[in-house]
C-alpha positions as CSV (number, residue, x, y, z in Angstrom):
1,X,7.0,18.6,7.0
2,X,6.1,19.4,10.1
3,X,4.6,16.6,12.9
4,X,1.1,18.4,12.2
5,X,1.4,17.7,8.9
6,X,2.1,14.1,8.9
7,X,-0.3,13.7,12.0
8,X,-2.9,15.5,10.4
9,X,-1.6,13.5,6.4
10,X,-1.7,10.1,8.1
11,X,-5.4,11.1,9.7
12,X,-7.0,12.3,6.2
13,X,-5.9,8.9,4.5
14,X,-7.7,6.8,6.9
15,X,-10.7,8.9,6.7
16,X,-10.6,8.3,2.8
17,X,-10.4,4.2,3.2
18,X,-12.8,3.8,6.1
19,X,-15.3,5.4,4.0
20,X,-14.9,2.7,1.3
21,X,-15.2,0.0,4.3
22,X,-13.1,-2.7,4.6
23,X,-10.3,-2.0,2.6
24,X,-7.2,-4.1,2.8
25,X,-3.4,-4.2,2.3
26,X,-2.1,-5.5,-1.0
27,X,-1.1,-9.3,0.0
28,X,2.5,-8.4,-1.5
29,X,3.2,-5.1,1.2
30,X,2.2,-8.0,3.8
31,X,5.6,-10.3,2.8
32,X,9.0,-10.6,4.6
33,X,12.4,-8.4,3.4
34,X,13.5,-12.0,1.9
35,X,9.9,-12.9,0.1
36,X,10.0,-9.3,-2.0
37,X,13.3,-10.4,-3.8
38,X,12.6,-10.8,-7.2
39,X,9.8,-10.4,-9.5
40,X,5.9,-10.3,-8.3
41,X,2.7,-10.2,-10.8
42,X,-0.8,-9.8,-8.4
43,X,-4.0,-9.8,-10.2
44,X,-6.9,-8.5,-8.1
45,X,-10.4,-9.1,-9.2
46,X,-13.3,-7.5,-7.2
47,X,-17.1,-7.7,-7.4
48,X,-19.1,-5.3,-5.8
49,X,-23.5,-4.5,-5.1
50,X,-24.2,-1.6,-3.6
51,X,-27.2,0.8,-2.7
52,X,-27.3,3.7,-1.3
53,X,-29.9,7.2,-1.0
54,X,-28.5,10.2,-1.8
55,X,-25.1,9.0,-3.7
56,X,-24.3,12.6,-4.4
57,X,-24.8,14.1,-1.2
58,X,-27.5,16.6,-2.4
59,X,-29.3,18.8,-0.5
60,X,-32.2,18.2,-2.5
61,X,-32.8,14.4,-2.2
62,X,-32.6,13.0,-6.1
63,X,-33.5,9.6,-4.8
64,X,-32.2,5.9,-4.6
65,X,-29.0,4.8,-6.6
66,X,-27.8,1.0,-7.4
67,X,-24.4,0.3,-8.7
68,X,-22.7,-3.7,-9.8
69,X,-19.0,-3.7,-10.8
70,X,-16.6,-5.6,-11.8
71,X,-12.8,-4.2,-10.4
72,X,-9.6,-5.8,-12.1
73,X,-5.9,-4.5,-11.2
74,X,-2.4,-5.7,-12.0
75,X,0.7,-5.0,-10.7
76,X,4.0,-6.1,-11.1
77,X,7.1,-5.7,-8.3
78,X,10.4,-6.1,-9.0
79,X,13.0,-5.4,-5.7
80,X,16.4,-6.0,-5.2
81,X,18.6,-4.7,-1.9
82,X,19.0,-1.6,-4.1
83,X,16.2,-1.0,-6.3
84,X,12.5,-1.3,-6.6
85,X,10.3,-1.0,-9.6
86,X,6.4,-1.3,-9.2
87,X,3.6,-1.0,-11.9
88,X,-0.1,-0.9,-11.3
89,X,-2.5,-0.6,-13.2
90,X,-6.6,-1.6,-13.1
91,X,-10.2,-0.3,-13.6
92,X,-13.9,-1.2,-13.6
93,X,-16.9,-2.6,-15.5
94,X,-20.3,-1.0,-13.5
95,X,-23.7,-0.8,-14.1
96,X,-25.0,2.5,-12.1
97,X,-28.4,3.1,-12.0
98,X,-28.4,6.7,-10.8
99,X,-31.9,9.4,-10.5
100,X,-29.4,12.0,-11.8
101,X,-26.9,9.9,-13.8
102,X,-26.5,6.3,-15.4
103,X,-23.0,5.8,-16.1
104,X,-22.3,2.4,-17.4
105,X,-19.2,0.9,-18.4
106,X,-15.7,1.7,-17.8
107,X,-14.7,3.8,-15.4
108,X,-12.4,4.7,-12.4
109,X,-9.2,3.6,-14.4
110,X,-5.9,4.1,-13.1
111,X,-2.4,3.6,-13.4
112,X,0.7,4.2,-11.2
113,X,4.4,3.7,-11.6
114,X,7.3,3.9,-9.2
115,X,10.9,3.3,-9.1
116,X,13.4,3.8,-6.3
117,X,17.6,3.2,-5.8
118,X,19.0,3.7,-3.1
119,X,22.8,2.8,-2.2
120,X,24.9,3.6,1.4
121,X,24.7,7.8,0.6
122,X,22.2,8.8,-1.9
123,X,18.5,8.1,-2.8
124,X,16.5,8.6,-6.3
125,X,12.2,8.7,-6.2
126,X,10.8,8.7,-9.2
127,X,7.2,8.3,-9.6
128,X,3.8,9.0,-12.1
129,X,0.5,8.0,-11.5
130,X,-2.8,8.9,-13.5
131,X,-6.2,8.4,-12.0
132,X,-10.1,9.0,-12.5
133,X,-12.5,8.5,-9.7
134,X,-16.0,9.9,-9.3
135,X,-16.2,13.3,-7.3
136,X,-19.6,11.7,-4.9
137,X,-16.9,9.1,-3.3
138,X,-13.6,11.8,-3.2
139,X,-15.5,13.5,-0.2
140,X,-13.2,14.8,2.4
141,X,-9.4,14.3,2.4
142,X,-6.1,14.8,2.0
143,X,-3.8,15.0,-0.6
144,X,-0.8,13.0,-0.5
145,X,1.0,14.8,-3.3
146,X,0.2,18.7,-2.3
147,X,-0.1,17.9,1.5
148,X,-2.7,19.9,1.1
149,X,-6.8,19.2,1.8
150,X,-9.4,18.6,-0.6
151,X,-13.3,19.0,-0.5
152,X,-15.2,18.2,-3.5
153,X,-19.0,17.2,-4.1
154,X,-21.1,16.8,-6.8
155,X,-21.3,14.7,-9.5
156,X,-18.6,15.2,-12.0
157,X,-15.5,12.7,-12.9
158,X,-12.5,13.8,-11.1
159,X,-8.8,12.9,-13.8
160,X,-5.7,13.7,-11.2
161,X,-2.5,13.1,-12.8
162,X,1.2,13.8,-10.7
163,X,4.4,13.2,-11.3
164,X,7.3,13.4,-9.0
165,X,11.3,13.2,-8.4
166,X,12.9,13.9,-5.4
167,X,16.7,13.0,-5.3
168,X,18.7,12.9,-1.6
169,X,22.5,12.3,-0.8
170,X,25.3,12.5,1.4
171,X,22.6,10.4,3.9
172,X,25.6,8.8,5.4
173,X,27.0,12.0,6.8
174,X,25.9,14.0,9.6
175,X,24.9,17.0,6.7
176,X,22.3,15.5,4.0
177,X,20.8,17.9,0.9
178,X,17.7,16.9,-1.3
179,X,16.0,18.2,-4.2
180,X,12.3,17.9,-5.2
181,X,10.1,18.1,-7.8
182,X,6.1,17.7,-8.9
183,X,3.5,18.2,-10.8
184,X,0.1,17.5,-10.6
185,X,-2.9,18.6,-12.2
186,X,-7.1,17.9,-11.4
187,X,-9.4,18.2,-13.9
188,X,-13.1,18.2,-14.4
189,X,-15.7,16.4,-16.9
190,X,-19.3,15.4,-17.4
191,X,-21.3,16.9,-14.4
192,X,-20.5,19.6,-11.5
193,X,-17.5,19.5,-9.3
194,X,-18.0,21.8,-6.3
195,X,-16.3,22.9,-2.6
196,X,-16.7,24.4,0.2
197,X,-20.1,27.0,-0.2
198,X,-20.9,25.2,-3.5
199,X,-18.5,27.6,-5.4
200,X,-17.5,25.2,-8.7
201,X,-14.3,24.3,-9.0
202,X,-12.3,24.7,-12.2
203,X,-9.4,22.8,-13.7
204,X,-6.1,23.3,-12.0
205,X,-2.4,23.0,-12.4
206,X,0.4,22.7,-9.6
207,X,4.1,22.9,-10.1
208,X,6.3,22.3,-6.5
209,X,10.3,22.4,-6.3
210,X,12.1,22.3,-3.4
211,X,15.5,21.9,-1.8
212,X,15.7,19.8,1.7
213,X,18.9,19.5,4.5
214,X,18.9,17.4,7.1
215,X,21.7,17.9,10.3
216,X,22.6,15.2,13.1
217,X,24.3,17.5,15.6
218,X,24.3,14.1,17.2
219,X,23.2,10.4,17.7
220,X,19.7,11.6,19.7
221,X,19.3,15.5,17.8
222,X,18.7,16.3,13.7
223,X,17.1,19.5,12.5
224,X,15.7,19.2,8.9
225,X,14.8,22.0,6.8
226,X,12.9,22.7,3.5
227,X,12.0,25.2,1.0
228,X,9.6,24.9,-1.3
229,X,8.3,27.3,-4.5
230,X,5.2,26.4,-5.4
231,X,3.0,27.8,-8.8
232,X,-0.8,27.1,-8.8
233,X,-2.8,28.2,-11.6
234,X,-6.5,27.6,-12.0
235,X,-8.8,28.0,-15.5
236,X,-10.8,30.8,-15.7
237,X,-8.4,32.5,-13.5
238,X,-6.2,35.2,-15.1
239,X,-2.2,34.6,-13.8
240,X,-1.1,32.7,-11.1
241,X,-0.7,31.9,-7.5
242,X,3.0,32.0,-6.2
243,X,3.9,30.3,-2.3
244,X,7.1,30.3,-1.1
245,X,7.0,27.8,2.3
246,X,10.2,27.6,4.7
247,X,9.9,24.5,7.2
248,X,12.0,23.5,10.3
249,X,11.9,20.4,12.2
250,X,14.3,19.9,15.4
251,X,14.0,16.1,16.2
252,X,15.3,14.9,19.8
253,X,15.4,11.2,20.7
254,X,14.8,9.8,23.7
255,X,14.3,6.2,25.1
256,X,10.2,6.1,25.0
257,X,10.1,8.1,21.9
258,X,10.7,11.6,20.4
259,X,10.3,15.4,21.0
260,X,9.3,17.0,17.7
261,X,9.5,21.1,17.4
262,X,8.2,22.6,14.6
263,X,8.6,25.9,12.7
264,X,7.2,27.1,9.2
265,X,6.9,30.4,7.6
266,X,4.3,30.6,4.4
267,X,4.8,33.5,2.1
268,X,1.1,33.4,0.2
269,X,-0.9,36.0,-2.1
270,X,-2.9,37.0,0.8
271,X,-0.3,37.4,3.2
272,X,2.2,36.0,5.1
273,X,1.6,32.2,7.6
274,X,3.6,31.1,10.4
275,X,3.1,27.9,12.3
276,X,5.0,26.7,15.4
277,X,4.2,22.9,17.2
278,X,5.7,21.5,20.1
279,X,5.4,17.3,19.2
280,X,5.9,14.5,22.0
281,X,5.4,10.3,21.0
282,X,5.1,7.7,23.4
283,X,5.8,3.8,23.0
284,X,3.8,1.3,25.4
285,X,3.8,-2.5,25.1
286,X,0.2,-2.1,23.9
287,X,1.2,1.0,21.6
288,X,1.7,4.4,21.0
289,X,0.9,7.9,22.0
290,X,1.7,10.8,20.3
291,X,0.2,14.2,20.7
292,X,1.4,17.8,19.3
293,X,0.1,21.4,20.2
294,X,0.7,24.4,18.4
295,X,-0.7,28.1,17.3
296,X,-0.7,29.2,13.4
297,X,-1.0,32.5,12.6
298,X,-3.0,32.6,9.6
299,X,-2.2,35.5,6.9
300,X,-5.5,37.3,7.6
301,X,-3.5,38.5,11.1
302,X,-5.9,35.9,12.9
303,X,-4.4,33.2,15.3
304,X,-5.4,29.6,15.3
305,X,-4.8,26.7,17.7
306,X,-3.2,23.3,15.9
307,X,-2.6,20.5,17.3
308,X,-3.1,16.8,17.1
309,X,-3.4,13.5,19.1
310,X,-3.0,9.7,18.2
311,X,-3.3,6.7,19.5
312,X,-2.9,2.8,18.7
313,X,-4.0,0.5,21.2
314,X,-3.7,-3.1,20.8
315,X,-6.0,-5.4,22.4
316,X,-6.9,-8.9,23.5
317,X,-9.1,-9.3,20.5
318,X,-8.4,-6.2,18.3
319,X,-7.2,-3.1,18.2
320,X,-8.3,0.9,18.9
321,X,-7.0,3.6,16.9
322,X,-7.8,7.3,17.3
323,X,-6.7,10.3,15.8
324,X,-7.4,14.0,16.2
325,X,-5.6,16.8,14.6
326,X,-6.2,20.6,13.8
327,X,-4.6,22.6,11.6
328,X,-4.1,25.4,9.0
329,X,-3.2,25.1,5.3
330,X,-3.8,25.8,1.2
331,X,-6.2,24.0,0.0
332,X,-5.2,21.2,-2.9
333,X,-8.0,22.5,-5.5
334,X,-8.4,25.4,-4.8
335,X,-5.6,26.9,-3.0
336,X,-7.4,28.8,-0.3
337,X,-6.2,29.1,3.3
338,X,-8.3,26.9,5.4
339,X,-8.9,25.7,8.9
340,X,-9.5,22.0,9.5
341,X,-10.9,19.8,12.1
342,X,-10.5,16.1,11.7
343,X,-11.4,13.1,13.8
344,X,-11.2,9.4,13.5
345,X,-12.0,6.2,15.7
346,X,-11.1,3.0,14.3
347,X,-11.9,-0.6,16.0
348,X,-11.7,-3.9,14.9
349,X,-12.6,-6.9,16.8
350,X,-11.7,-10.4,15.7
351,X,-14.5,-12.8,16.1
352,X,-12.5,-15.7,15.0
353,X,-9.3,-16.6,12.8
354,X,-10.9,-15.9,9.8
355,X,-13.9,-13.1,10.6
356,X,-13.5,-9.9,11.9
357,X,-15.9,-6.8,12.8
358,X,-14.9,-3.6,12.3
359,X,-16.7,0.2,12.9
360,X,-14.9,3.1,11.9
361,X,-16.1,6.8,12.6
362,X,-15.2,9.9,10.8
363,X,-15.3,13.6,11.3
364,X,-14.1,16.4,9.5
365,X,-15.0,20.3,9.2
366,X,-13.3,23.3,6.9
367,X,-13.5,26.5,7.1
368,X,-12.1,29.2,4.6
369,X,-10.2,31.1,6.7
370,X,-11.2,34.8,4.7
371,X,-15.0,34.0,3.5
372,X,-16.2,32.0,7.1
373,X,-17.4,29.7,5.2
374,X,-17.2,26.2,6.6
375,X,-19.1,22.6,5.6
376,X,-18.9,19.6,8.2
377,X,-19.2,15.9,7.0
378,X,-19.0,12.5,8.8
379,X,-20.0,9.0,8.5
380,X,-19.8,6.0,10.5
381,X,-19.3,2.6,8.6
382,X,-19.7,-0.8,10.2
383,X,-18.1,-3.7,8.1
384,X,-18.0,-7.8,8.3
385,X,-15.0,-9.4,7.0
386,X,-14.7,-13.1,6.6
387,X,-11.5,-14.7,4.7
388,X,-14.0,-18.0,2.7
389,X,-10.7,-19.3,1.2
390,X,-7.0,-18.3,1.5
391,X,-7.2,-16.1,-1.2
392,X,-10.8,-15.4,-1.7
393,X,-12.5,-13.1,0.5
394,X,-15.8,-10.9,1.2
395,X,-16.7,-7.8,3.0
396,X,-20.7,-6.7,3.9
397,X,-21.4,-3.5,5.3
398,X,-23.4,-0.6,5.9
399,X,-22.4,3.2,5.9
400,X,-24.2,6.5,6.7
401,X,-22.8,9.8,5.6
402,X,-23.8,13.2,6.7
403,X,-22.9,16.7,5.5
404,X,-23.6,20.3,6.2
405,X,-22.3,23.5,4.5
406,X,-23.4,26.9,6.1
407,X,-24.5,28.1,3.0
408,X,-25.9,25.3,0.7
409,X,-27.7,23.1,3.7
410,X,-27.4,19.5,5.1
411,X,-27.7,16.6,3.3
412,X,-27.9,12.8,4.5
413,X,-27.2,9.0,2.8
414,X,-27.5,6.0,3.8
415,X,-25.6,2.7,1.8
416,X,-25.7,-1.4,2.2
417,X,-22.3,-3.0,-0.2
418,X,-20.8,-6.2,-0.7
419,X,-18.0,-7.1,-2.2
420,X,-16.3,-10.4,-2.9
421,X,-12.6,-10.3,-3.3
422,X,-9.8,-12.6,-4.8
423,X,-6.2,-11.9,-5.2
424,X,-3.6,-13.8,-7.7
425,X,-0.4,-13.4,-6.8
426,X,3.4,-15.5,-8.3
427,X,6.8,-14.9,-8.6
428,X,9.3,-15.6,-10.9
């Protein structure tokens, strides 16, 4: 993966959870090496209003929509200096008043499992998750699994389900080798699922192996290489899609941070891909820089600029994160080449020990590199945080969301939510 990618990866996410507003780290990911030892059970219980015009981005107003829900997750950690084993699982009870849908219920279940060993030279991943969400909150983002982007709208239930094994040894020797492995599917059900244009989307299936090596040539210098096959197929699509993706990352160390260059050649259906980025990061007392500038040449013959920029700036009160990044790749649902354009501005300002005020700003536009076509969404969401208890906690906010596709129109909503939080957490 090149420095784009995980720039551009690490961008996508936090557009995904400042949309939802306010959304915290699991109280067990905030504990020392020595606290994981052992055996964890959380139990996270949610409640949540919300209102909000337009829930399904339409370009045709439907009207006002109302939602209550009840959230409940559990999750069970077991880590030792050599292995870790984590289990979550959790859905919701909701009332949704809808113009266009009432969905009441259960819904957006989910369930994960992970486990990892590791010893002095070799590392095993294993991991499976299964997960339904509703497409009117998927939006914009990026797919952790496919490292690809996804842009969905409409009003159908999303089931993604992935499963993944990635095996590396020999990491105590200057020459390291890996082997990967996933699958992960998206399906569709009960409404209208649609991208970029408003072309539907379809049920799809894709199967990734790869082989990795990783060389120190010394202390300060590693180059690590992968290549991947990957198999997409899509319903309603006769055959499939094959890509074969070759990636090169040269590393160099140096006492205020690292030089990154970057390397990859994408053998698609529509032609051939090639990306290069030059990558530099920065460490200050009050943060970190990093920036990266590149070209892709994308398989139509046409040349792209790529590139990127972060920063985290910690401050008296707060902190300020920004991140920028540009860049070429296959879509996750779809498996189109496209351009995309993201941008983020994060800021939270503590008022006091146990209240903070946060506003976080997001904008994204893709473009399908062959058609033209392109859509542009944002939002800006503005959240209060106040911890009532040590475990009990509540979050009020307000959120507008715009989008605009060149060929289906622009289309505006605007949403107030609370939710009221408390997490369970022993060990044994």
């Amino acid at each position: 993966m090149t420095l784009l990618r995980y720039k551009t990866l690490t961008l996508s996410a936090a557009l995904m959870m400042g949309g939802l507003g306010a959304a915290t780290m699991p109280l067990w990911a905030q504990q020392t090496e020595s606290e994981l030892r052992g055996v964890q059970l959380r139990f996270d219980l949610e409640f949540g209003l919300e209102s909000q015009t337009n829930r399904a981005l339409a370009v045709a107003d439907p009207g006002t929509s109302t939602e209550a829900r009840t959230a409940l997750s559990i999750g069970i950690l077991s880590e030792t200096r050599t292995q870790r084993f984590a289990f979550d699982l959790g859905g919701e009870l909701r009332r949704l008043d809808s113009p266009t849908d009432d969905d009441n219920g259960f819904a957006n279940p989910f369930a994960m499992v992970s486990y990892d060993r590791t010893s002095a030279s070799a590392r095993l991943s294993l991991s499976a998750a299964l997960r339904e969400s509703d497409v009117d909150n998927d939006g914009f983002a990026f797919d952790e699994v496919t490292q690809a982007f996804t842009f969905v709208e409409g009003n159908a239930t999303r089931r993604n389900t992935n499963l993944s094994v990635e095996y590396n040894w020999r990491d105590d020797a200057p020459l390291g080798f890996g082997v990967l492995a996933r699958f992960e599917e998206n399906s569709f059900s009960s409404g209208v699922a649609t991208t970029i244009g408003g072309e539907a989307l379809n049920d799809t299936e894709r199967l990734t192996l790869g082989v990795t090596a990783r060389f120190e040539i010394d202390e300060a210098i590693r180059l690590n290489s992968a290549l991947t096959y990957v198999d997409f197929e899509e319903d309603n699509t006769p055959g499939s899609r094959e890509t074969w993706t070759l990636s090169n990352d040269l590393t160099i160390d140096r006492p205020r941070g690292s030089f990154t260059f970057g390397l990859d050649f994408v053998d698609t259906p529509e032609g051939d891909r090639v990306n290069a980025t030059l990558g530099r990061s920065l460490e200050y007392p009050l943060g970190i820089v990093s920036g990266q500038i590149g070209a892709t040449r994308g398989a139509n013959g046409e040349t792209f600029f790529s590139g990127g920029l972060n920063l985290t700036r910690a401050m008296p009160s707060g902190n300020l994160n920004l991140d920028l990044a540009r860049s070429v790749n296959s879509g996750a649902l779809e498996d189109d080449e496209e351009l995309s354009t993201t941008l983020r501005i994060g800021y939270l300002h503590e008022l006091n020990p146990t209240s903070s005020l946060s506003v976080d700003f997001s904008w994204a536009e893709v473009e399908d590199t062959a058609s033209g076509q392109d859509t542009i969404s944002s939002a800006i969401t503005a959240t209060y945080t106040r911890e009532l208890t040590r475990d009990w906690g509540v979050n009020v906010g307000v959120r507008h969301r715009f989008r605009d596709d060149s060929v289906t129109g622009t289309a505006r909503s605007n949403e107030v939510f609370m939710t009221l939080r408390r997490e369970f957490l022993t060990r044994f």
